[in-house]
Structures are given as structure tokens and as C-alpha cells.
C-alpha positions as CSV (number, residue, x, y, z in Angstrom):
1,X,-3.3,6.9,34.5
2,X,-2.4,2.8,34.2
3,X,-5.5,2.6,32.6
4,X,-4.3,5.1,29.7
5,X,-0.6,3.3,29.6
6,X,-2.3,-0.3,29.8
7,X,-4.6,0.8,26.7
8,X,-1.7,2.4,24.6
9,X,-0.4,-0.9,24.7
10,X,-2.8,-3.0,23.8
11,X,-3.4,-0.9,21.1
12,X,0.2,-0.8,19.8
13,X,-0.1,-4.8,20.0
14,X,-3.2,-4.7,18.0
15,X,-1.7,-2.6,15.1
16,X,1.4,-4.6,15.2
17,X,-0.7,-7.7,14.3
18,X,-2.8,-6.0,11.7
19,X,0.4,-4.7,9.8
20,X,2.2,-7.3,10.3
21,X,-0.4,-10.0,8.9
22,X,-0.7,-7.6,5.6
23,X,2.9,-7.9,5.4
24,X,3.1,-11.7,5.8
25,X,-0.1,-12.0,3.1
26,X,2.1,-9.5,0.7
27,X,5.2,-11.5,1.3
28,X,3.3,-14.8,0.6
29,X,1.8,-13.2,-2.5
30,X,5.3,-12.0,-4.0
31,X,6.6,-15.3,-3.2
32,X,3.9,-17.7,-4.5
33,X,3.1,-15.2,-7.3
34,X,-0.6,-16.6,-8.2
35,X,-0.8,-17.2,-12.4
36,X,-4.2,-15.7,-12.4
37,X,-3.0,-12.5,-10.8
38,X,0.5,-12.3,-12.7
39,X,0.0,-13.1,-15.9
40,X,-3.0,-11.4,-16.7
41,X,-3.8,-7.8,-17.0
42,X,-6.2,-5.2,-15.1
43,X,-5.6,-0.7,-16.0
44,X,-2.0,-1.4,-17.4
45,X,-0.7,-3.9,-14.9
46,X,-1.3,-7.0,-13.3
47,X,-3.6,-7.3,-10.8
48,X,-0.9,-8.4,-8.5
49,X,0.9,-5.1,-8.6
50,X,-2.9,-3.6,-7.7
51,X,-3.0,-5.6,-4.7
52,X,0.6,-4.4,-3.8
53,X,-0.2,-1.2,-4.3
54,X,-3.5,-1.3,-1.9
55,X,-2.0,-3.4,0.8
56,X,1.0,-1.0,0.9
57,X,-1.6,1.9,0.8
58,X,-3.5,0.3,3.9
59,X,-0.2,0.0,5.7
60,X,0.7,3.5,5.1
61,X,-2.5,4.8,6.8
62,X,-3.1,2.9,9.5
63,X,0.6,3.4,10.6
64,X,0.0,7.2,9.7
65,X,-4.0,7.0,11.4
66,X,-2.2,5.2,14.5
67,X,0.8,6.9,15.1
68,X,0.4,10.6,13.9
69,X,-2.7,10.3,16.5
70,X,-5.1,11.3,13.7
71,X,-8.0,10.0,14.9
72,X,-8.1,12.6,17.1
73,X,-7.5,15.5,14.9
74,X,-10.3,17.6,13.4
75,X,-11.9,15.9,10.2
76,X,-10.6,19.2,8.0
77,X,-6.8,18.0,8.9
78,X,-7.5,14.3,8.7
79,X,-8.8,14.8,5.1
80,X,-5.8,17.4,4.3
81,X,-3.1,14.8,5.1
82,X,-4.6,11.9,4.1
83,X,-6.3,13.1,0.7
84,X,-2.9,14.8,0.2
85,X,-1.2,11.7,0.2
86,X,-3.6,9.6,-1.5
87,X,-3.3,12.0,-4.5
88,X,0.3,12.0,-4.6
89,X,0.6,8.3,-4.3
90,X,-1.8,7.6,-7.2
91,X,-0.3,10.0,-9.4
92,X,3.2,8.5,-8.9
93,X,1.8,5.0,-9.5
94,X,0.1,6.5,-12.7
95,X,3.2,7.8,-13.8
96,X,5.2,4.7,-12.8
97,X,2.8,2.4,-14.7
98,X,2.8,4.7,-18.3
99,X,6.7,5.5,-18.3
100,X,6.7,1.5,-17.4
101,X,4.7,0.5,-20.2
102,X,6.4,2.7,-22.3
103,X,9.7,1.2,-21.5
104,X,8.7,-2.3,-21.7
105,X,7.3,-2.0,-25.2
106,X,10.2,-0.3,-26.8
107,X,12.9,-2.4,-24.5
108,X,11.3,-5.9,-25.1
109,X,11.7,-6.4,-28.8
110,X,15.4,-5.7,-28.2
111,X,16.0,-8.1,-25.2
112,X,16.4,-11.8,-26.0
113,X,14.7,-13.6,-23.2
């Protein structure tokens, strides 16, 4: 039984360190803000925001994988959770990015920057 306890923990440090260094490489990222990855463009945004949006993705299912203990669920309800999620995640960041776009060209000729 201290051998199940002694694991758990190890394995809560691990994930710790793994979400917690994508958070620090986002946080350096929206602080340092790389020219080449803001001021260009990549499917209607900059590739910065794409790497926001995957890093944020990867935290969301490990911490979900990890501690919704779905690794040892049956592959059928693995794939129903996650593919759920995955689909409405993209589609809000679809929708996000066109009403965004939208917004920004009809608001920008009116704001004096």
C-alpha cells in the first residue's frame, strides 16, 4: 500500500513540473512576445495565439488524462471525453478568430491608434 501512496506522489510531482514548465514557457512567450510570431500571420491569427492555444490545449489534457484517472478508462470513454472537448474547443476558437477578424476590420478604420 506505501508503494501505491509513494507512486501517486511522485506522479503528482511529475505533472506539477510538466504543467508548470508549459506555463512558465507561455508566460515567457506573452511577456517577450517574439516579432516573428506576433506580427505575422498563420489561418487568421498570429502564430503566437496558435501556440497559446496548443499549450493551453496540452494543459487541459494532461490535467484532465492525470486527474480524471483516464488512462485507466476504456478507450470508447477516453475518446468520448476527450474528442468531445477537442471539438468544442476548436470550434469556439474558430468562432472567436472570424467574429475577431470581423470586428477588427470594421473597428480599426475608426480607432486612431
Amino acid at each position: 500500500m506505501a508503494h501505491a501512496h509513494e507512486s501517486n506522489v511522485k506522479r503528482i510531482w511529475v505533472v506539477f513540473g510538466l504543467l508548470s514548465l508549459i506555463t512558465i514557457v507561455e508566460v515567457g512567450f506573452g511577456i517577450f512576445k517574439p516579432e516573428s510570431l506576433y506580427l505575422s500571420s498563420f489561418l487568421g491569427t498570429s502564430p503566437l495565439n496558435w501556440l497559446f492555444i496548443i499549450l493551453t490545449l496540452a494543459k487541459a489534457y494532461g490535467i484532465t488524462w492525470t486527474f480524471m484517472h483516464m488512462e485507466g478508462e476504456k478507450k470508447w470513454f477516453r475518446r468520448s471525453v476527450v474528442w468531445t472537448a477537442v471539438f468544442l474547443i476548436c470550434y469556439i476558437v474558430t468562432l472567436l478568430l472570424i467574429e475577431g477578424g470581423y470586428l477588427h476590420s470594421k473597428l480599426a478604420p475608426l480607432v486612431q491608434w
